[in-house]
N, C-alpha and C positions, 0 to 999 in steps of 0.2 A: 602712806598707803599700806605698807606691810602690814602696820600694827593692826589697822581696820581691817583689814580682808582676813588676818588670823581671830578677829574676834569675830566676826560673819562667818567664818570657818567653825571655829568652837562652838556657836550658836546650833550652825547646821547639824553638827555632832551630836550635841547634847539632846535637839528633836530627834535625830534617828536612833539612840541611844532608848528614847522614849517609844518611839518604835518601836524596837528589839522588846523593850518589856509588855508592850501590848500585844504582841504578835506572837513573842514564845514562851512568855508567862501567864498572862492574863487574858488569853485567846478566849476562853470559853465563859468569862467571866460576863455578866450583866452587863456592867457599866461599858466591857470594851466590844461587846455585841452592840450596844446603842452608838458608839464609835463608827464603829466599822457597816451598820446596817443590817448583820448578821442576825439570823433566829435561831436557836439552839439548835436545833438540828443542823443549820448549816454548820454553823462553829464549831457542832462534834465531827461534824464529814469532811472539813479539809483545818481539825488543829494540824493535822501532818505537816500541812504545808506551807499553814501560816510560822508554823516552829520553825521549820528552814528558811523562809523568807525571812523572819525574826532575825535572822543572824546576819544573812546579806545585809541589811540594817548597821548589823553593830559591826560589822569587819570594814564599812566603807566609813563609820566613827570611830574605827580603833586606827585607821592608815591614817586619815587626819590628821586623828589626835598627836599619832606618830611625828607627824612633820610638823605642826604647833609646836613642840618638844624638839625639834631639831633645828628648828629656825629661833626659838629660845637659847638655843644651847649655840649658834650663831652658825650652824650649818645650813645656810640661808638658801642654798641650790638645790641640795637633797630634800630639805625638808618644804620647800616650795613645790618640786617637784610633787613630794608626798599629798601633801595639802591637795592640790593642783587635782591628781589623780583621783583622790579620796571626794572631795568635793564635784567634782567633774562626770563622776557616776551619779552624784548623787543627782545631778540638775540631768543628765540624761534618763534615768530612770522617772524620775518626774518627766520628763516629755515621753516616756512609756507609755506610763499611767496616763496622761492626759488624751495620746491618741487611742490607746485602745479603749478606754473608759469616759469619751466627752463629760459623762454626768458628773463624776468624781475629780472635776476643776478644781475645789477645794482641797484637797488630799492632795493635788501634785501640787498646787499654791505653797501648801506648809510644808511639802518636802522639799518643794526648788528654787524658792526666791531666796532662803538665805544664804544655800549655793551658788546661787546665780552671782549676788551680790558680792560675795567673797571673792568669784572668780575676775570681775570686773576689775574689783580692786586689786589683786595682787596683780594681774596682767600689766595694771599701770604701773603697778611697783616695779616690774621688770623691767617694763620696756621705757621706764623714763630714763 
């Protein structure tokens, strides 16, 4: 169960990672206005805060990542924890998005089921 729940882990990472580059590099771009729903203008009126969100993004894929690496390296408590943490925000933030935004079900689907998943699985890893 470990080994699944870190690859549902590094899955989840890797989308938010993709995040991070929609949101703080390519905010204002076409393709990630057809994305996100945005019209130029909107996209010029908050890149500010899509570039800070961007990063919540990649800091909840870099703790992850962190404990993938530490449960590699056989620090299987710390780096569970880390995981744990890192994927834990991310499947709460998707229940953000999904209450305060009902129409954008899609967008907390692809941020939080593969958090969800991962958390299922490592919990059973623990507690077996």
């Amino acid at each position: 169960m470990l080994i699944a729940g870190l690859i549902f882990a590094g899955l989840a990472a890797a989308v938010h990672v993709y995040i991070w580059v929609l949101e703080s590099l390519l905010w204002t771009s076409p393709r990630t206005r057809a994305v996100f729903g945005t019209s130029e203008e909107e996209a010029a009126t908050t890149k500010v805060l899509a570039f800070n969100q961007g990063f919540y993004n990649l800091f909840l894929a870099l703790v992850t990542a962190a404990g993938i690496v530490a449960c590699a390296l056989c620090w299987i408590a710390v780096g569970s924890a880390l995981v744990l943490a890192g994927i834990g925000s991310m499947v709460l933030a998707a229940a953000v998005l999904l209450i305060s935004s009902p129409d954008k079900v899609r967008a907390a689907l692809v941020q939080g089921v593969l958090p969800a998943i991962g958390i299922v699985l490592l919990v059973l890893h623990v507690t077996r």
